[in-house]
C-alpha distance (Angstrom), angle and dihedral (degrees) to the residues before:
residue distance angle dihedral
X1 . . .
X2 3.72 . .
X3 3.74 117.0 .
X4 3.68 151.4 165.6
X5 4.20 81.2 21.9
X6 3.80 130.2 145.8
X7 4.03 104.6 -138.6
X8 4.23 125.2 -174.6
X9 3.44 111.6 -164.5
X10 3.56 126.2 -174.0
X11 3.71 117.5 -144.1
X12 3.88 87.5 18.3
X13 3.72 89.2 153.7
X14 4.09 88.5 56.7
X15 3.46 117.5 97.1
X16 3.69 103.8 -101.9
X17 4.09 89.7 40.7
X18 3.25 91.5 57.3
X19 3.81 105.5 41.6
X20 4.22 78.3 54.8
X21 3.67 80.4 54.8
X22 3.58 101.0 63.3
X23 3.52 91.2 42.0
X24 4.24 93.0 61.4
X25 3.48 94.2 22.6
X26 3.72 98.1 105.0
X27 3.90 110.1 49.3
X28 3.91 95.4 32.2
X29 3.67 146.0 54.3
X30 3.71 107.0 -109.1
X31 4.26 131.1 -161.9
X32 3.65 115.4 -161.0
X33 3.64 101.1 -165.9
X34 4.13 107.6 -172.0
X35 3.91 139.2 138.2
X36 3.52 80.4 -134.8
X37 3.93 93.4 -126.2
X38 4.19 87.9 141.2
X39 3.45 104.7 28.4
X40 3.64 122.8 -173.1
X41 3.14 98.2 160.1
X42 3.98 91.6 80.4
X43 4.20 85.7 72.0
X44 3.90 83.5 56.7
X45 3.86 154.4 85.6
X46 3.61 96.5 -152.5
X47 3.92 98.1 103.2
X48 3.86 83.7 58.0
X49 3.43 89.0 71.8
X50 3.87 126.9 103.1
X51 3.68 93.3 -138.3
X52 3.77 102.2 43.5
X53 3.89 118.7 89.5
X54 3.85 126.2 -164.6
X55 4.00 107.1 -145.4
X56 3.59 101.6 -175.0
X57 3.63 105.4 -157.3
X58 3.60 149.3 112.2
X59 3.93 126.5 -102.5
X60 3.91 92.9 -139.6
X61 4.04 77.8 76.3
X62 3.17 97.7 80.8
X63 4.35 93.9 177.3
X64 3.99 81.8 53.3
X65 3.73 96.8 57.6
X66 3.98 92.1 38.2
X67 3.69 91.6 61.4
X68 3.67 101.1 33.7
X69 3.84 83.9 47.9
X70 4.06 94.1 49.0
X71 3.89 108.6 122.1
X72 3.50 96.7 21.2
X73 3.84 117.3 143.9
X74 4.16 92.7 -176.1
X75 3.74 117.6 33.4
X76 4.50 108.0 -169.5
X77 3.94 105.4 -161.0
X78 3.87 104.6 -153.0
X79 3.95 107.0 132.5
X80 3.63 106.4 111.7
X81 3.80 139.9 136.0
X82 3.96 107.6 -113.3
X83 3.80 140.7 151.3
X84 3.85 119.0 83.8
X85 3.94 104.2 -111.0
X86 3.84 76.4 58.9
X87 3.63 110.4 45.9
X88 4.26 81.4 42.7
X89 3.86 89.5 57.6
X90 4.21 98.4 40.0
X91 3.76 104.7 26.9
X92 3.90 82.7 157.4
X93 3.98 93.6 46.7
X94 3.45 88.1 50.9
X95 3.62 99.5 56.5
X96 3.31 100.4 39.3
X97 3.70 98.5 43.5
X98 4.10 91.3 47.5
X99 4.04 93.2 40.7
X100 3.52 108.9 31.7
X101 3.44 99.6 35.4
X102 4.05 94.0 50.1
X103 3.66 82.6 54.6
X104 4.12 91.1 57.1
X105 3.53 88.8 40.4
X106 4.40 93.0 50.8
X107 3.88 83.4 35.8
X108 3.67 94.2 58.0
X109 3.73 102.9 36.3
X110 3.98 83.9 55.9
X111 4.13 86.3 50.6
X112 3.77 92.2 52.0
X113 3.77 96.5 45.6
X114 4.04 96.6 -115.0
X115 3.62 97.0 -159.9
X116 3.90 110.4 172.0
X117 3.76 106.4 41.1
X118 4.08 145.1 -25.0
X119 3.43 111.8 -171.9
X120 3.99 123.0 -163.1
X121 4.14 119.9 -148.0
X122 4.11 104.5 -140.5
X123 4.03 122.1 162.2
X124 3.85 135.4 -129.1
X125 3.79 87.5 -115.7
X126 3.96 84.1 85.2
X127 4.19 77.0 79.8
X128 3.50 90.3 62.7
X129 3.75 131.3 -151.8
X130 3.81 96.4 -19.7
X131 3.46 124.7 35.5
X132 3.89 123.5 156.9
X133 4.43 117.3 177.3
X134 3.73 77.4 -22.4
X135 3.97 103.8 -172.0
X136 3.65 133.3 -156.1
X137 4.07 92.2 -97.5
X138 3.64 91.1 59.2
X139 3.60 130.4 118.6
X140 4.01 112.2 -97.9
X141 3.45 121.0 -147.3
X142 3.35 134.9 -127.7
X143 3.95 103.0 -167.1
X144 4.31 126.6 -158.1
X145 3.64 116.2 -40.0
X146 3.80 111.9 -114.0
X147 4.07 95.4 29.5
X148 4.15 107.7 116.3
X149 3.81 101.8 -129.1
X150 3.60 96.0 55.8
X151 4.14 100.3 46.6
X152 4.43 76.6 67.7
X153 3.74 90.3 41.7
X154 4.48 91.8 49.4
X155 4.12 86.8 41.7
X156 3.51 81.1 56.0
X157 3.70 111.6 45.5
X158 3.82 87.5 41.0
X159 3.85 87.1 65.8
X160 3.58 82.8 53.7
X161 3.16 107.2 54.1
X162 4.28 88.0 45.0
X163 3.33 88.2 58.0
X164 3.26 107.1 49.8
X165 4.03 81.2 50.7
X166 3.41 90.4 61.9
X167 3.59 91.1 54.1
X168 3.71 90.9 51.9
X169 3.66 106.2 40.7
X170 3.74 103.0 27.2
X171 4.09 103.4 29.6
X172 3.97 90.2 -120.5
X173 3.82 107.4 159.7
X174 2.98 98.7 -126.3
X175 3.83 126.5 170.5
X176 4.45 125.7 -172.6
X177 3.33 129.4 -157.2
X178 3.52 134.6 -173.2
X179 3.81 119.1 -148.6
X180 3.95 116.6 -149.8
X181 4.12 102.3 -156.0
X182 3.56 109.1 -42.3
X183 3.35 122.4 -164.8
X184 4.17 146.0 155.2
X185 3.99 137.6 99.0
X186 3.97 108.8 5.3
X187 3.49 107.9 17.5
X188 4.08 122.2 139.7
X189 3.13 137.0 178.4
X190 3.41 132.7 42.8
X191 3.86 103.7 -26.0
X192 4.11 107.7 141.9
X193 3.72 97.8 -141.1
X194 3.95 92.2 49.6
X195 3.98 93.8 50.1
X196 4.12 91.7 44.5
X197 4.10 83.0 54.5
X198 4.07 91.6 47.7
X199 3.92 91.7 48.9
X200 3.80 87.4 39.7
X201 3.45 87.9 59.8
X202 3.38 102.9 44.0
X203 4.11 91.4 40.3
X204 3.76 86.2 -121.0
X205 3.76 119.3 150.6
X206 3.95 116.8 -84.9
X207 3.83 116.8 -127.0
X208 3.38 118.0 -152.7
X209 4.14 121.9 -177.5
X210 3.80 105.7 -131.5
X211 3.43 132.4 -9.3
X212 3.68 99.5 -42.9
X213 3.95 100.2 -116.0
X214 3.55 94.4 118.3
X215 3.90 112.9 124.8
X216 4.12 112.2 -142.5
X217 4.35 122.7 167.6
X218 3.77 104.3 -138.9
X219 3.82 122.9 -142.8
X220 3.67 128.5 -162.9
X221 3.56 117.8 -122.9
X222 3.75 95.6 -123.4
X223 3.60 91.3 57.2
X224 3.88 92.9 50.2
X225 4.22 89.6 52.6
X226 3.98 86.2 46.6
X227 4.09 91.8 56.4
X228 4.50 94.6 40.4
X229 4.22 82.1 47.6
X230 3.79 93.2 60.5
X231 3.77 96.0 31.2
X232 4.17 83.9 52.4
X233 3.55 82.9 55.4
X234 4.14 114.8 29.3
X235 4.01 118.7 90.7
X236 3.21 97.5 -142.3
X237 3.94 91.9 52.6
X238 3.73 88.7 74.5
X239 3.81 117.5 108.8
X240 3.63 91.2 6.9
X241 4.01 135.1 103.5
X242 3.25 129.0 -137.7
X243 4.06 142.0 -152.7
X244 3.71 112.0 -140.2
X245 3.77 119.4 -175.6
X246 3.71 140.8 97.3
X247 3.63 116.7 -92.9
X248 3.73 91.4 -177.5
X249 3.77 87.1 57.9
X250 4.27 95.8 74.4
X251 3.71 125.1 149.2
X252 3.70 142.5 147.0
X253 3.87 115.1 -105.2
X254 3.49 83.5 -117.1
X255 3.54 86.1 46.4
X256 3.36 95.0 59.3
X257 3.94 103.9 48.3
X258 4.03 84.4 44.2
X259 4.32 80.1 51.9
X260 3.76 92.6 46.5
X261 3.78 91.3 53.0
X262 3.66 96.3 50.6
X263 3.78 91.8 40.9
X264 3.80 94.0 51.8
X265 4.46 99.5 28.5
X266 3.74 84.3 -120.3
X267 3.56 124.5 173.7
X268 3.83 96.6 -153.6
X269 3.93 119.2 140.3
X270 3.84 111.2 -132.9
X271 3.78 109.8 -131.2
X272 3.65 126.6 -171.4
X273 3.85 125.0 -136.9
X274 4.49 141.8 -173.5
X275 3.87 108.7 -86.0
X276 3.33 112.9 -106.8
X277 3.66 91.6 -137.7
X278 4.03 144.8 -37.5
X279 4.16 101.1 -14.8
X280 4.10 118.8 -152.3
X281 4.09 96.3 -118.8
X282 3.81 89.9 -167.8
X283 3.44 136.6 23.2
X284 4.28 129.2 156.9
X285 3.76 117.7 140.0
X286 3.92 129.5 -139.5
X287 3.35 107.4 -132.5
X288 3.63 112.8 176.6
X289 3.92 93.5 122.8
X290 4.01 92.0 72.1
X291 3.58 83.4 49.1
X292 3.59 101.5 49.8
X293 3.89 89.8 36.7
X294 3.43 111.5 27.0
X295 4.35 96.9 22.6
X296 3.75 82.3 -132.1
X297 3.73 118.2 143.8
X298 4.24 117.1 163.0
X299 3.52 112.3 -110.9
X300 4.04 117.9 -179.1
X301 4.15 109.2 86.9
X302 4.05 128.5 -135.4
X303 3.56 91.3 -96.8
X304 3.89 102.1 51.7
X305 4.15 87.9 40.8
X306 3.67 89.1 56.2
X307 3.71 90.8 55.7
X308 3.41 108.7 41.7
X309 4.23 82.8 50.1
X310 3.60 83.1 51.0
X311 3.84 96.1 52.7
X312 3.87 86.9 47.3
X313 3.46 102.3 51.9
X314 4.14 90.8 43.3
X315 3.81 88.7 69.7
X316 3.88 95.7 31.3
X317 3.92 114.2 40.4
């Protein structure tokens, strides 16, 4: 258990940051550092606490996040611009943001003398359009220059590959992961499996870009912020990346709206829209390296994610 630590997360008002949040809140100091563009934190009581602090900021600042960061022994790298009617709309935001502002973030975490931990967000899109038990040794892809979903999936992969730099030039210990569809209490934005559960709710019709044959592996949030606390913490974590998903968790995108329905006894119609842009057709993740590293395995199924989402978004929306 980590304790008695000094953490700086960026995008600690995000849905993932905070979740991690609540999970270190109590036996360390923790900085949320956020422009507060998602913020989950609203549907919280974590502000309330005495050793939470709200930096409002921006990571493009890079003397902002150096001295909010100063004294930091972990330093969690989540701020990011993601979601494709975003990255469509700011193709510029999004690189910059995901690039530029991972290099402030590496940049000061090496000025302050990070010692324990940074740990880098990345995404499975870095796999590209197909991607079955992809592991961590696999090619990543880089996909056509111009085409929406892969500007997000470059920003990404960039930070990567900085990271990992800094890990190799510098001695940072640094850590990446690489999230395959999280989802659960908290999220916003434009996460598919948290919409389906608001329409669900609300009866509403169900969108879904394309014709729905897309294949996805769907983690639960709490499973994802069990996996970064024992990478944060586990030697042999450090220089490493790391798949986390659920490969038990695999269902059509179809599937899934059809699965939210049941789940919930919805009465929403399923309609079927253009794509916006390129789509991932297939996407499951190997992930016997946070096994064998980390002894982390997910745990909570489709069904019982969908419910406990359910249940949060009943008392939230």
């Amino acid at each position: 258990m980590i304790k008695n630590k000094k953490i700086f997360i960026t995008g600690g008002a995000g849905f993932i940051g905070s979740t991690l949040a609540t999970q270190l809140c109590d036996n360390n100091e923790v900085i949320l550092f956020d422009n507060l563009h998602r913020n989950t934190l609203q549907y919280t009581d974590l502000l309330d606490k005495n050793n939470i602090q709200l930096m409002q900021g921006n990571v493009l600042d890079y003397e902002l996040v150096k001295e909010s960061m100063r004294g930091s022994n972990i330093v969690v790298h989540a701020a990011a611009i993601a979601g494709i009617d975003t990255v469509i709309k700011s193709p510029v935001r999004t690189i910059e943001v995901n690039t530029l502002g991972t290099a402030n973030v590496l940049r000061a975490a090496k000025e302050n003398k990070v010692k324990d931990r940074f740990m880098d967000f990345s995404t499975s899109e870095v796999f590209g359009s197909m991607a079955y038990r992809c592991s961590e040794k696999d090619n990543t892809v880089a996909g056509s220059a111009g085409e929406a979903r892969w500007t997000y999936a470059v920003s990404k992969l960039a930070g990567e590959h900085l990271t990992y730099s800094y890990f190799a030039e510098y001695g940072l210990p640094t850590v990446t992961i690489r999230p395959f569809n999280i989802y659960g209490p908290g999220q916003t934005g434009e996460g598919a499996l948290a919409i389906f559960v608001k329409r669900a709710l609300k009866n509403e019709d169900i969108h879904i870009y394309g014709d729905g044959s897309q294949i996805r592996a769907w983690c639960y949030v709490d499973d994802m912020v069990e996996a970064m606390l024992i990478a944060l913490e586990n030697p042999k974590a450090i220089g490493e990346s790391f798949n986390i998903g659920n490969a038990r968790a695999v269902v059509t995108i179809y599937g899934l709206a059809q699965t939210v329905c049941r789940v919930l006894n919805s009465k929403s119609n399923i309609i079927f829209d253009e794509p916006l842009s390129a789509d991932i057709e297939l996407r499951i993740p190997e992930t016997d390296k946070a096994f064998d590293i980390l002894g982390f395995r997910a745990k909570v199924d489709l069904e019982e994610g969908i419910i406990k989402t359910a249940e949060w978004f009943s008392q939230n929306m």
